[in-house]
N, C-alpha and C positions, 0 to 999 in steps of 0.2 A: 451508042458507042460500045464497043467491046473493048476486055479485056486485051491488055499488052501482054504478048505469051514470053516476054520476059520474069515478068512478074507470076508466072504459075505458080512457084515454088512456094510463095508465100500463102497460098489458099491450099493448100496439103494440110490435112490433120495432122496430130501430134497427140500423139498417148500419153497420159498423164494417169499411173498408175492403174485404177480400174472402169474412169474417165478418159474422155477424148473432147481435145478442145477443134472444133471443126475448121479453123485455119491457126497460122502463125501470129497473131496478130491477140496482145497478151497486155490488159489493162491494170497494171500493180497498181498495188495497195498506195493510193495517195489521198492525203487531209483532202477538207474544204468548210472547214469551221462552222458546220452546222451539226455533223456526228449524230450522237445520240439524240438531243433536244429537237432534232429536225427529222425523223424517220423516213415522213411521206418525202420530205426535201430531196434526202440524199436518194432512197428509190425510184425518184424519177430522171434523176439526174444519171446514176447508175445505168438503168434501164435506156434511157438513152442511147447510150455507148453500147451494147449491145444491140440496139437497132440500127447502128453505125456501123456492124460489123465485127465487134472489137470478141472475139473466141472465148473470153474470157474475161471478167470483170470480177475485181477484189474492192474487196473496205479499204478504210485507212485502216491506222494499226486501232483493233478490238483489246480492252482490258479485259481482264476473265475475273477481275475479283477487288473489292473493294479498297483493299490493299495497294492497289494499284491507280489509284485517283487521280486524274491528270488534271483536273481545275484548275486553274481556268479555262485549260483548253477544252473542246467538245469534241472528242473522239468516241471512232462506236466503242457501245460496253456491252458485256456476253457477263452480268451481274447472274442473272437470275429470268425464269421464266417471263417476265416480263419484257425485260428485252429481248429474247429470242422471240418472243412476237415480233418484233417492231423490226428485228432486223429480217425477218421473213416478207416481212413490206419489199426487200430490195432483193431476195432470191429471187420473187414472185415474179419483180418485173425485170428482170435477167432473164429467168427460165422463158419468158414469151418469148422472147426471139432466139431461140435455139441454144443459148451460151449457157456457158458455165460460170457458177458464182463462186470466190473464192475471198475468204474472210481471216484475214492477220490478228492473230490471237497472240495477246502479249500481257506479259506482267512485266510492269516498269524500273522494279527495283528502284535503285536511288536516284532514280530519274524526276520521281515526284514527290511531293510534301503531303500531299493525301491533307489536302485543304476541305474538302468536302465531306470526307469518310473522317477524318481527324485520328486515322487509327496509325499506331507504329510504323516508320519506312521500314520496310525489308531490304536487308541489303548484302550483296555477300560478303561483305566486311564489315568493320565498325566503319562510318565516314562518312561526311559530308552529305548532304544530296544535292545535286545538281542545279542549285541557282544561289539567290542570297538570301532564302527562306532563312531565318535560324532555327535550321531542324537537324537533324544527324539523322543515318538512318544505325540499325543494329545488326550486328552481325546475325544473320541465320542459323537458326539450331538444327540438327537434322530432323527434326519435328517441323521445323520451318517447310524445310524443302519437303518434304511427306506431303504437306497442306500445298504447295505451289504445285506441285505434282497433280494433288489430286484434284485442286480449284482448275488447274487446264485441262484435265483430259472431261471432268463436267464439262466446262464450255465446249471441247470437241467435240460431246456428244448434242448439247442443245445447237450446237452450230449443225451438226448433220439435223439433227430434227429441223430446225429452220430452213431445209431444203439447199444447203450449203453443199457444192460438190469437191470443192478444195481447200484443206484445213492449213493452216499455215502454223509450225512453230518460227518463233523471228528470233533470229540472232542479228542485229543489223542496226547501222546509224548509232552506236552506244548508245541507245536507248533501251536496251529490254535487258533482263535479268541475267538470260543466258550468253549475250554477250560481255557481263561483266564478270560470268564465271569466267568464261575464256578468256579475257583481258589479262597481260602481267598487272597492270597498272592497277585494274581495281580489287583483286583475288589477292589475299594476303593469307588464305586458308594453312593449315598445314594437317588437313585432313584427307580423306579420300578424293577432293572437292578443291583439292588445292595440289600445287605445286607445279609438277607434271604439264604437260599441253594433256597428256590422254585424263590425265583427274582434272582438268579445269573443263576439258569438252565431254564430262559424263551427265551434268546435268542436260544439256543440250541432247546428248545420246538419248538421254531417259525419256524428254520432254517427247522425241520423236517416236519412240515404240510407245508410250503411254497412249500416242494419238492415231498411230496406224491400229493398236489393237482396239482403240475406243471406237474409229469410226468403220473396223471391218474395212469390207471389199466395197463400202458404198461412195467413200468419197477419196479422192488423191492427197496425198500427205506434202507440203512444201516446206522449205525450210528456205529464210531468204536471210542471207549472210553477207555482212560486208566484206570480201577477203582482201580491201588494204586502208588503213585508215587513216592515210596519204601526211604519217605524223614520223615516218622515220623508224627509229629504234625503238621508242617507247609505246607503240602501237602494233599490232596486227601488219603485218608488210604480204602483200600479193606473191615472192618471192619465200616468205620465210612462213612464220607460223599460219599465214590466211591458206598458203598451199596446204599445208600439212594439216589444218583442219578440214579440207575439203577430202581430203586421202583418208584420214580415218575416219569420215559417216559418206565417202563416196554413193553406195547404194544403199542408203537406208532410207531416204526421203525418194519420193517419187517424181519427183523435182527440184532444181535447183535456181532460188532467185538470187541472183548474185549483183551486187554493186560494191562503192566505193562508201565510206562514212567521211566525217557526219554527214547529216542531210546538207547543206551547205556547198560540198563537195559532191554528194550525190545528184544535187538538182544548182550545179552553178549557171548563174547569168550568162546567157550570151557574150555580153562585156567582156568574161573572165575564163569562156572555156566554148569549144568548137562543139559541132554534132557526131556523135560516138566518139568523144574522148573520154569515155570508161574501157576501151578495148583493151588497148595497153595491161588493164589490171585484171581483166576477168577471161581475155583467152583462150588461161591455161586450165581454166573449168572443165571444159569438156572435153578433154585427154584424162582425165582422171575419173571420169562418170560414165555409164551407158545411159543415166540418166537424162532428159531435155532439160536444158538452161534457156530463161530468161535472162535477157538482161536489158540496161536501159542505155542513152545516150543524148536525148534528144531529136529522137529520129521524124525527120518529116522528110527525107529522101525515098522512095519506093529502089533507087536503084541503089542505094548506100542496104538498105535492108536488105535485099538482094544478097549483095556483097557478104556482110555477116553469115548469112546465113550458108551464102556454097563455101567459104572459108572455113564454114568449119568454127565459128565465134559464138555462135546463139543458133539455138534452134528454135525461137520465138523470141518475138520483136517486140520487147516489152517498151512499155510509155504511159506517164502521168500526164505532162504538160502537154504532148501531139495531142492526146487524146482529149484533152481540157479546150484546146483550139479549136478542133477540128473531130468532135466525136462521131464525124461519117467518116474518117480517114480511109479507113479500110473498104468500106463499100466505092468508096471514089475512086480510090486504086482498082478494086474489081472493076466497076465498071468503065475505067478509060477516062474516068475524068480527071486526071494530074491538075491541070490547070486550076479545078475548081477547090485543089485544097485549101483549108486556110492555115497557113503555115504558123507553127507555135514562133514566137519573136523572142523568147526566154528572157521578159522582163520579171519573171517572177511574181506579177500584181496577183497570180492567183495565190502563191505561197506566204500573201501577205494577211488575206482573209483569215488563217489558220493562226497567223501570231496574233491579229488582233481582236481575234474569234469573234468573227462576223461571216457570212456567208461567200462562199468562194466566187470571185468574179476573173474575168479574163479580159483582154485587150481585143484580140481578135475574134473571141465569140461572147457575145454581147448576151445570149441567153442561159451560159454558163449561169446555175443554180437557181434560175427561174423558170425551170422546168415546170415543177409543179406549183410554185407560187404564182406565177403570172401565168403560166400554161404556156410559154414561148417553146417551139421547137427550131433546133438551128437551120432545120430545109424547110421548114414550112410556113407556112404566114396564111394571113386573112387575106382574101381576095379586095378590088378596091371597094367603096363605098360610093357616095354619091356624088364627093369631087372630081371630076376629072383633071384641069392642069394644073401642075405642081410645080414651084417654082422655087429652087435653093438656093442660095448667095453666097456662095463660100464652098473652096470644095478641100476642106480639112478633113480632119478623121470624123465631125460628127456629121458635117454636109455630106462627104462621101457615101454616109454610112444611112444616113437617110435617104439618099438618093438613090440609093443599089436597094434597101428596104422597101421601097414605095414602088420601084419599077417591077419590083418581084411580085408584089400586090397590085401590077397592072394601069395603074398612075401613067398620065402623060408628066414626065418630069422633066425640067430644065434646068442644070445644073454648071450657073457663072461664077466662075471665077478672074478675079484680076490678075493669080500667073498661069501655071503650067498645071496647080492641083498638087494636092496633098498636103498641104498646111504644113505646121511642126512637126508631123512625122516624118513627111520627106524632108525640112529643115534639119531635124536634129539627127535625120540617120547620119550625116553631114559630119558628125562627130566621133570622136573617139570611142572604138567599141558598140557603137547604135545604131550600126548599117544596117539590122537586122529590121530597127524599126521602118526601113523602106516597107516593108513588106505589106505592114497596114495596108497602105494606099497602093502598092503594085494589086493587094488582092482586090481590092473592091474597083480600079478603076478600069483592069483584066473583067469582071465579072457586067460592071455597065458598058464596056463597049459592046458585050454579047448584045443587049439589050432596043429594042428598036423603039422601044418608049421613051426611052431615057436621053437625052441631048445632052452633051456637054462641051461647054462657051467656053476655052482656057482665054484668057487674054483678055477678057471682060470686066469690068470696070462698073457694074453698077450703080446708081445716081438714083435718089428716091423718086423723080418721074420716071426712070427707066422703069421701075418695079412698076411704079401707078399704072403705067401705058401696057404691062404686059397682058394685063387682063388673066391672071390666074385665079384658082379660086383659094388657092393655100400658097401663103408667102414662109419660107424658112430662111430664119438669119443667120448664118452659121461664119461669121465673119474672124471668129479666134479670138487672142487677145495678145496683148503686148507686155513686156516685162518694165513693170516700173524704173523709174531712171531719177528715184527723191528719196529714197533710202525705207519708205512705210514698209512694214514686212509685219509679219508673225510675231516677235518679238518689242520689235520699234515701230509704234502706233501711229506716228506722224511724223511729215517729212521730216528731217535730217538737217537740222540747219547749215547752212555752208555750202552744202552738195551741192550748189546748182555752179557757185563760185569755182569749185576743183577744174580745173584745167584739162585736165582729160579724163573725164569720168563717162565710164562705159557701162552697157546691160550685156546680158545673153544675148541680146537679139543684135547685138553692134557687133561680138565676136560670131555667131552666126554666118553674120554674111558679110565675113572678112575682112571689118573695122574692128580697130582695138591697138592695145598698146603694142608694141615691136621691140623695146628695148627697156633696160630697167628695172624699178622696182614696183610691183605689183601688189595691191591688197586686195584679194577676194571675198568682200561681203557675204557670208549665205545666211540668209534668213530666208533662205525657202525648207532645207534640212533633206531634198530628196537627191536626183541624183543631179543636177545641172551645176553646183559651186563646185565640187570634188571634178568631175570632169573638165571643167574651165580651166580651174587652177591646176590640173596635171597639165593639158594643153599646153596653156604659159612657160611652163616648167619644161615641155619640151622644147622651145623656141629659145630658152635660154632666159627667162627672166627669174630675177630673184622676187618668188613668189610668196606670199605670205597669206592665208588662209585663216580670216578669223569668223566665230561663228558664236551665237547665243546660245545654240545647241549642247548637249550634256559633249558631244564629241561628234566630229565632222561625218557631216550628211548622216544624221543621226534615223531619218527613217527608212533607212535602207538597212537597215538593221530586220525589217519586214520583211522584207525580198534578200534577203542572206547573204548582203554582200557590203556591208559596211566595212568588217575588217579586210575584206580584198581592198577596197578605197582608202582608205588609211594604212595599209602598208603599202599601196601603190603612190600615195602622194608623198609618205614617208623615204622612197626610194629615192623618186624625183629630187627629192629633197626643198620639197616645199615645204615651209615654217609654218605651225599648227597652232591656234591659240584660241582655245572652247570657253565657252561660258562669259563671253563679252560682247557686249549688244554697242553697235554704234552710238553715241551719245552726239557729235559735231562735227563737223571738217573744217578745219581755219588754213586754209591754200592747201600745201601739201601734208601740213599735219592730220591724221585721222585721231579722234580723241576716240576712244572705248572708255566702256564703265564696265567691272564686274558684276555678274548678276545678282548674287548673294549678298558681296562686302560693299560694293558701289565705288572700288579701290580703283582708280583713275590710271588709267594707261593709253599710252599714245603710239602710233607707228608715223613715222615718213616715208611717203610713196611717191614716186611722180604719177601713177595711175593708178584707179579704183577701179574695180568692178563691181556692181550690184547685183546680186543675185536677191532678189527680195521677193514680192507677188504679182500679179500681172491685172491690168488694166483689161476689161472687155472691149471690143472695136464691135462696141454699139451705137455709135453714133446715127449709122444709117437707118438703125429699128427704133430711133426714139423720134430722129425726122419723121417718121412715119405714125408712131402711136401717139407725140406728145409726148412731154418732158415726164408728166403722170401720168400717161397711158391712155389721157384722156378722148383721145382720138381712137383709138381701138373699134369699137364699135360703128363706129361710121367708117370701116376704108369699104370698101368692096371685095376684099376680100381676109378672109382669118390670117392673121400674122400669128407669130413665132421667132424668139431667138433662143436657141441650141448650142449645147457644145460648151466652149469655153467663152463663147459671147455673152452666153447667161452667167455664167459662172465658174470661172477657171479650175482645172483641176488637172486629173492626170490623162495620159490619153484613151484609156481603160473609159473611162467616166465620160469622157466625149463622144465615142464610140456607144457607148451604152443610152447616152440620152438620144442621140440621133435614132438609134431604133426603139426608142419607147414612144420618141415623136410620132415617128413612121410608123409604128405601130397603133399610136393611138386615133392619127387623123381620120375622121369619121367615124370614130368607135371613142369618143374620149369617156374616161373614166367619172364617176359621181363625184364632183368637187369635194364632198362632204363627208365621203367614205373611204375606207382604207381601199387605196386601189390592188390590192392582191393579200391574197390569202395569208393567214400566220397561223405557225401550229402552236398549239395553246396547252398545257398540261391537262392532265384531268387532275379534276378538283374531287376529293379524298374525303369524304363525311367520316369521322371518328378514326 
């Protein structure tokens, strides 16, 4: 297939100072909580995305100095000769496929507690630092600033030695130093360094000539800035000061990466904000620059990109999560293949690796940070092995995803399902805000019709002689699972006494598919803490019921706090005006009395409902794989052929996690791993004699 000659404009270079990025298509600096501690990790995952296409590939945000400790989190660091090794691991494998590497150099100011280094926050005032460490950080001496000067334009220079073609100072997400010079809020100076916009943006100024003269004519200088920090008066506004910062260092960066703060607002859920809703704030950038803008939105459109670009919005199509989804974006668009993108869903599961610093994973690409640890690539796979038919039971996100895996590895596959396909993803797109998550399953079940290996049975109904009679040589159970309906959850270990007695007590799976209460007062159980009780009970709340939200959690849908949208869910159910009541675990139900216990006091509280909802944890629908192996498995070995259950049938979780076991399934069948070994690689310190 060829290129769509709509889409030329986006394969046009773009000059970026004494560099050229060979098309429009501009991968910022985004986390994936492996940073420093994972070198080969993040270089092969990088490099990736340049053999995707992407012109350009950047770090997350780089520390340049000890001073700047972000621990727990693992972000890259630009300390000292040694890390500029390690981060030359990921220039190395950028530079192979033609791209340019570009590395986000940052001192965090009072951003961090400097847990690891234990040395003084720097801060441009006296104040707080940003969490509930009890730390303060101290105001900066001009001795201070000398040293932050001078600790970054070193890293500029070891980042150009590390074969880095674009240095980045960050002003941006109120996370770096230089944007808390410019900030009213955190700049209390009344020195040269203070008052003023022109004296709060000279550190900024400096940071920028200190690294244009550091790195010469060999690498492009960036500066990436948030110009509105969607906070009103008390913030940077895209109209007021974010303009007027952009007008006095107009031409002095070779570039300009421009968003919205905080990260939050920068990278919001699908749920809470559209594709290119940063436009609105970033615009008026490129009236005020000869400079090329970056900037982001969520772009998985080629013809929305387009759009930006002859408007006159961005001269490059920047993306963290498209590029997270779908790191061939760009080569697909080159080469005509639209259909085969795999669209970002902006559930955020990869921005959640980074708060719980663990390796970055994604919903829709399943080899997301297993680049180099399993050696997975997102276009390529092992061809089959010595099975030929393959036969899946279930066609949710991890059945789909096995079954589009195994056909691309050449498998005869047969994939039954009892409805139409898609499991919980097409379920819950169903919901408020999660239409996006159709997309899982539009992509994979678009990509098996191509497929002339692959069969797929909607309307199939399964029976363990159906399986016995088929005569496959590899059975997969991908059958999902169901949301308990007895109160066991996270919190409440054992059913619930009473529950069964309530008169109308409901799960997710009964509002789902348009059972549930109609009128009334409602109590929304969540002991699950992600996103399905907050959603429920907004739901109710539109339909008019007086809804009541109680949860064991520190504060409602409490792990969505990972994916940066907890406080949008709680002032959203706050509007509704659904009643909030945290930190209280079910203890009984006596008809329509619901009793709670507080967590800590054990202090007794009750509500009157006519209906409950439970949002708690979900039951496997394995029934069909234990017919088959024995209640202990003990039949395993004698069927005729290898069984398997996947997905949420083994073990419930998110859809990310179903999606990811189904391709490690399909990955592994005829290649399975040594029971007794680590199945993938781990980078390991070097160990230090004396």
């Amino acid at each position: 297939m060829s290129r769509d000659s709509r889409y030329d404009i986006l394969f046009e270079p773009v000059a970026i100072g004494p560099v050229t990025a060979r098309n429009r298509f501009y991968q910022v600096p985004h986390c994936n909580g492996m940073g420093h501690n994972m070198p080969n990790s993040v270089a092969a995952m990088r490099g990736i995305k340049a053999e995707g296409g992407w012109a350009v590939v950047a770090t997350e945000e780089c520390d340049i100095h000890a001073s700047s400790d972000v621990l727990p989190y693992a972000e890259a660091r630009l300390w000292d000769e040694g890390d500029q090794n390690r981060l030359a691991l990921m220039a190395d494998q950028v530079h192979a496929y033609d791209s340019l590497a570009a590395i986000e150099l940052v001192h965090s100011g009072h951003n961090v507690s400097n847990r690891y280094s234990r040395l003084p926050v720097l801060g441009v005032s006296d104040s707080a630092v940003n969490s509930f460490d009890p730390v303060q950080a101290c105001a900066m001496t001009k001795r201070d600033i000398a040293d932050v000067r001078r600790w970054h334009r070193q890293a500029a220079i070891r980042a150009r030695d590390a074969g880095f073609d674009i240095v980045y100072v960050y002003a941006g997400h109120d996370l770096s130093l230089p944007m808390h010079f410019i900030s009213r809020r955190h700049n209390r100076r009344t020195d040269e360094y203070g008052g003023s916009l022109e004296n709060r943006v000279r550190l900024t100024r400096e940071l920028l000539e200190d690294t244009k003269e550091a790195v010469g004519d060999r690498c492009g200088v960036a500066i990436r800035f948030a110009v509105d920090e969607l906070i009103g008066a008390d913030g940077i506004t895209s109209d007021g000061e974010g303009r007027e910062v952009v007008e006095i260092l107009a031409e002095l960066p070779d570039l300009w990466d421009v968003n919205v703060s905080d990260w939050a607002n920068d990278s919001v859920t699908a749920r809470f904000g559209e594709e290119g809703g940063q436009e609105a704030y970033v615009s008026f950038v490129k009236q005020l620059t000869t400079k090329p803008v970056v900037g982001v939105g969520r772009f998985t459109s080629p013809d929305e990109m387009v759009s930006q670009v002859k408007r006159g919005v961005l001269d490059m199509i920047g993306a963290a999560r498209p590029s997270i989804a779908d790191p061939f974006l760009p080569k697909k668009i080159e080469e005509g293949r639209i259909d085969d993108i795999r669209e970002c869903i902006g559930c955020n599961i990869c921005v959640s690796g980074d708060w719980t610093q663990s390796p970055i994973r994604c919903t829709q690409n399943p080899t997301m940070g297993e680049e180099w640890r399993r050696g997975w690539h997102p276009e390529i796979i092992e061809t089959r092995g010595e099975s030929e038919k393959i036969l899946i039971v279930g066609a949710g996100p991890a059945g789909l995803e096995a079954a589009m895996s195994l056909g691309r590895r050449g498998y005869e596959v047969a994939l039954a399902d009892q409805s139409d396909g898609g499991g919980r993803a097409e379920r819950e797109a169903t919901l408020p805000g999660l239409s996006s998550y159709k997309r899982v399953s539009d992509y994979r079940l678009g990509q098996i019709a191509k497929m002339n290996n692959v069969g797929f049975f909607p309307g199939s109904e399964m029976t363990a002689d159906d399986i016995r009679e088929f005569d496959a040589d590899e059975v997969l159970i991908a059958t999902g699972a169901h949301w308990r309906d007895d109160g066991l959850g996270r919190y409440t270990l054992s059913s619930v006494p009473g529950v069964k007695d309530h008169p109308r007590c409901w799960t997710p799976d009964d509002l789902i598919a348009g059972r549930g209460p109609e009128k009334g007062s409602v109590v929304v159980y969540d002991d699950d803490h992600y996103y399905m009780g907050g959603i429920l009970a907004g739901m109710l709340a539109d339909r008019g019921l007086a809804v009541t939200l109680v949860t064991p959690g520190p504060e409602v849908s409490c792990w969505t706090a990972n994916t940066m949208e907890q406080h949008r869910i709680e002032k959203t159910l706050t509007e509704k005006g659904v009643q909030i009541v945290e930190k209280h675990t079910l203890s009984s139900i006596d008809g329509e009395t619901l009793n709670f216990s507080h967590n800590t006091t054990d202090r007794a509280f009750e509500l009157q409902a006519q209906a409950v909802v439970l949002v708690t944890i979900r039951i496997p629908n394995s029934s069909i794989y234990f017919s088959l192996a024995g209640e202990e498995e003990e039949h395993l070995d004698a069927l005729p052929f290898r069984l398997k259950r996947i997905g949420d049938c083994m073990a419930p979780s998110t859809i990310a996690a179903a999606v990811y076991d189904g391709h490690r399934v399909a990955r592994e069948i005829d290649n399975l791993p040594d029971p007794d070994a680590v199945p993938f690689k781990r980078e390991r310190p070097l160990i230090q004699i004396g």
